[in-house]
Each structure stands twice: as structure tokens, then as C-alpha cells.
PATOR-359932 format. One record per residue: x, y negated, z negated of N, C-alpha, C in turn. Coordinates in steps of 0.001 Angstrom, whole numbers, padded with zeros to 6 digits, always signed. Layout:
% PATOR-359932
XYZXYZXYZ ...
This chain:
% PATOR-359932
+025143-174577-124207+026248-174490-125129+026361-175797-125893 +026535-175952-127329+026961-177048-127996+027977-177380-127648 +028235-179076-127138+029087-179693-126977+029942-179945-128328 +029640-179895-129447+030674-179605-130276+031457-178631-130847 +031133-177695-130056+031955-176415-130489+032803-176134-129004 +034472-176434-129048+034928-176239-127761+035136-174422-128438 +036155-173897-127151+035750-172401-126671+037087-172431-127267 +037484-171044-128218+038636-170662-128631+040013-170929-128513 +039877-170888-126742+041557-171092-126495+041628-173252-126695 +040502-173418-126753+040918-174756-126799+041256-175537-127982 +041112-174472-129107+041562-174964-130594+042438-174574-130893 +043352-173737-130085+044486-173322-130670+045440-174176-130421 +046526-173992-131292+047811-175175-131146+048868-174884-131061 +049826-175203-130391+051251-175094-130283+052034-174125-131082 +052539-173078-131064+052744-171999-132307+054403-172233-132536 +054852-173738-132886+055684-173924-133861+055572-174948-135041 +056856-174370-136079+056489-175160-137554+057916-175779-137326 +057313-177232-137865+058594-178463-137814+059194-177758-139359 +060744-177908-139583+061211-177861-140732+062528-178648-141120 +063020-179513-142016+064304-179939-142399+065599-178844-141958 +066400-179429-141482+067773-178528-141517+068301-178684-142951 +069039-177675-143266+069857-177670-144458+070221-179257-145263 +071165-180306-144013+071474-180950-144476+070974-182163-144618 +069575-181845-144588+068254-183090-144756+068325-184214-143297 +068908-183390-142282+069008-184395-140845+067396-184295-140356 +067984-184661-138832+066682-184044-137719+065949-182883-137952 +064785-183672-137700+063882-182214-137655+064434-180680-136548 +063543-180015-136923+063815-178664-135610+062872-177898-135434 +062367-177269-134743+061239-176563-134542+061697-175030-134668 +061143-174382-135124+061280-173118-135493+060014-171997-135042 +060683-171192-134139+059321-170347-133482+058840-169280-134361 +057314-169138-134468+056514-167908-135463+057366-166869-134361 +056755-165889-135070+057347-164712-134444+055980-164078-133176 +056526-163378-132454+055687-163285-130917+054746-162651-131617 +053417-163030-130500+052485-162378-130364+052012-160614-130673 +051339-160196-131779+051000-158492-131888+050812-158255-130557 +051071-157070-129902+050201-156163-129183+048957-156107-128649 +048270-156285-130053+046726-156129-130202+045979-157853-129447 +046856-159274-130435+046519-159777-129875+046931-160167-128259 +048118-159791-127681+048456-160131-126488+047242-159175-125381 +046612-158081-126095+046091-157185-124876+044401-158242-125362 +044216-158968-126017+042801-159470-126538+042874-160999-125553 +043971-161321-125289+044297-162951-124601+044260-162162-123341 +044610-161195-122769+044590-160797-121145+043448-160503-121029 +042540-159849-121746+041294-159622-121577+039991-160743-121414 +040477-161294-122533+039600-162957-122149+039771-163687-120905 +041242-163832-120489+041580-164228-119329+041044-163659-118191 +041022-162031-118051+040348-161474-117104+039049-162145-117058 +038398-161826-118110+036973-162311-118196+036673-163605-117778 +036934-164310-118002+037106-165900-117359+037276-165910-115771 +038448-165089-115139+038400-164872-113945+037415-164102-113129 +036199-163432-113857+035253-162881-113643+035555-160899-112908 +036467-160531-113840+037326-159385-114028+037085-158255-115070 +036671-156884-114711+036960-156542-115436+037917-154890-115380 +038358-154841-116220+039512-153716-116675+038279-151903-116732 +038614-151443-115667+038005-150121-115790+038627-149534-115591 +038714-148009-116604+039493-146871-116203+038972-145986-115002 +039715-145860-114428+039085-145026-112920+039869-143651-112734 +039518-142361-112542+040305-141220-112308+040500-140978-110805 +041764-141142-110532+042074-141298-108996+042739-140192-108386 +041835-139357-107492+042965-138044-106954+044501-138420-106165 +044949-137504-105809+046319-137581-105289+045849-137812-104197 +044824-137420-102913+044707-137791-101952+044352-138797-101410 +043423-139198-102772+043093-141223-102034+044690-141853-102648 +045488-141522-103176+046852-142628-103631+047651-142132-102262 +047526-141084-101465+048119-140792-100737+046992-141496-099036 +045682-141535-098887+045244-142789-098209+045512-144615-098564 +045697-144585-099870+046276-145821-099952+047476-146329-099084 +048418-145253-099253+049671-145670-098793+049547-145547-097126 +048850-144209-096705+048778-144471-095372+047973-145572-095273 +046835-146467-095630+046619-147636-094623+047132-148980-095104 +048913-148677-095931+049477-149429-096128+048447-150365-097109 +048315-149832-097947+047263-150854-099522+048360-150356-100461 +049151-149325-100287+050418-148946-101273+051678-148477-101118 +052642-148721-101217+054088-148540-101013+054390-147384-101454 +054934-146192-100392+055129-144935-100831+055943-145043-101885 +057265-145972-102366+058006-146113-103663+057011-146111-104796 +055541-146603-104708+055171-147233-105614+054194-146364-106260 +053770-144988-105475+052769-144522-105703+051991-143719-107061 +053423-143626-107838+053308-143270-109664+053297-144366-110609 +052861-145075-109701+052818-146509-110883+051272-147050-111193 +051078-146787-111988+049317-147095-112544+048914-148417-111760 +049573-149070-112607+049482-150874-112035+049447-151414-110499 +050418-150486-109526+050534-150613-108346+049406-149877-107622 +048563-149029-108495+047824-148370-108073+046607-148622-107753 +046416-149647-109285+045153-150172-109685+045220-151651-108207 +046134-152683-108364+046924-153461-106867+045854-153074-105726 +046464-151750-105554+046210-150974-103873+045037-150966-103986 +043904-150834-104771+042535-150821-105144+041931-152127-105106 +042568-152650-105756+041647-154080-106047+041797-154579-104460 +043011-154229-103495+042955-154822-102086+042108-154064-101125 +042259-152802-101648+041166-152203-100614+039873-152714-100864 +038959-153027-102139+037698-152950-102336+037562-154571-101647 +038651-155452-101653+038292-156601-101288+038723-156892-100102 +038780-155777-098845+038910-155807-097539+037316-154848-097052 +036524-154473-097829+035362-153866-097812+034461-155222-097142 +034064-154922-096392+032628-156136-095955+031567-156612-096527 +030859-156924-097527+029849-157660-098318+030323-157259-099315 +031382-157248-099833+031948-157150-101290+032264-158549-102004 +033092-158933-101148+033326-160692-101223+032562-161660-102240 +032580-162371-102852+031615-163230-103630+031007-164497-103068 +029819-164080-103073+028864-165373-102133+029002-166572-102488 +029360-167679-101712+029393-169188-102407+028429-169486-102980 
């Protein structure tokens, strides 16, 4: 990799603009407006990636969300929740034996 080209997130900068108040006092900082959608789901994704992660859609029957919860990998409250689902997964596959990442 060229040492003069740092990596994206490291050129970005602080996302406010200094501006005069009305009555020509102190400065104030004034926030852009939040992050699109598009880019907030493009910054989690890089991040995953960095963590060596990635985002797959998986079609999951009712009976493995219902083994989840019996070997306690999911909270019967929790069991219609995608996210809690995807959770109960990522703990089961990483209680699997040579799954682990080799030093």
C-alpha cells in the first residue's frame, strides 16, 4: 500500500462549520445535518469489514429459532427479532470447535 494515500476514514473531518453569530461575537459551531441512510448503512459495512465481518442473509426455519432458545443462544422474548436472531447465531457458530480464528 502507498504510504501516501491514508484509508478513507482517515481523511475525513469533523462534520461542523464555524459561523459568526448575528451580533458579530463568538464564534459557534453549527451541525451539517445527520448522516443519509445510504451513507450510515456504507460506514457499518466498512466497519464490519475491518472487523473481518460479513453481513449475510440467511433463511432461518422456526425450528432452529426455537433450538436457539432451548440451548439458551436466544431469549424466548426475543425470538421475532431479526437482530437478536442473527446475536443467537453469531454465538452459536462461535461455540462450534475449530471455528475460532487461529493466532
Amino acid at each position: 500500500m502507498n504510504s501516501m494515500i491514508a484509508p478513507p476514514d482517515a481523511m475525513r473531518r469533523p462534520s461542523a462549520a464555524v459561523t459568526r453569530n448575528q451580533t458579530g461575537g463568538n464564534m459557534s459551531d453549527v451541525q451539517h445535518p445527520r448522516r443519509t441512510s445510504a451513507a450510515e448503512r456504507m460506514r457499518r459495512s466498512r466497519e464490519r469489514r475491518r472487523n473481518g465481518l460479513r453481513l449475510v442473509p440467511v433463511d432461518v426455519h422456526d425450528h432452529e429459532v426455537a433450538a436457539l432458545v432451548r440451548l439458551g443462544f436466544l431469549s424466548a422474548t426475543a425470538q421475532d427479532d431479526p437482530d437478536a436472531i442473527g446475536d443467537a447465531l453469531g454465538r452459536f457458530l462461535d461455540g462450534i470447535p475449530g471455528l475460532q480464528e487461529e493466532p
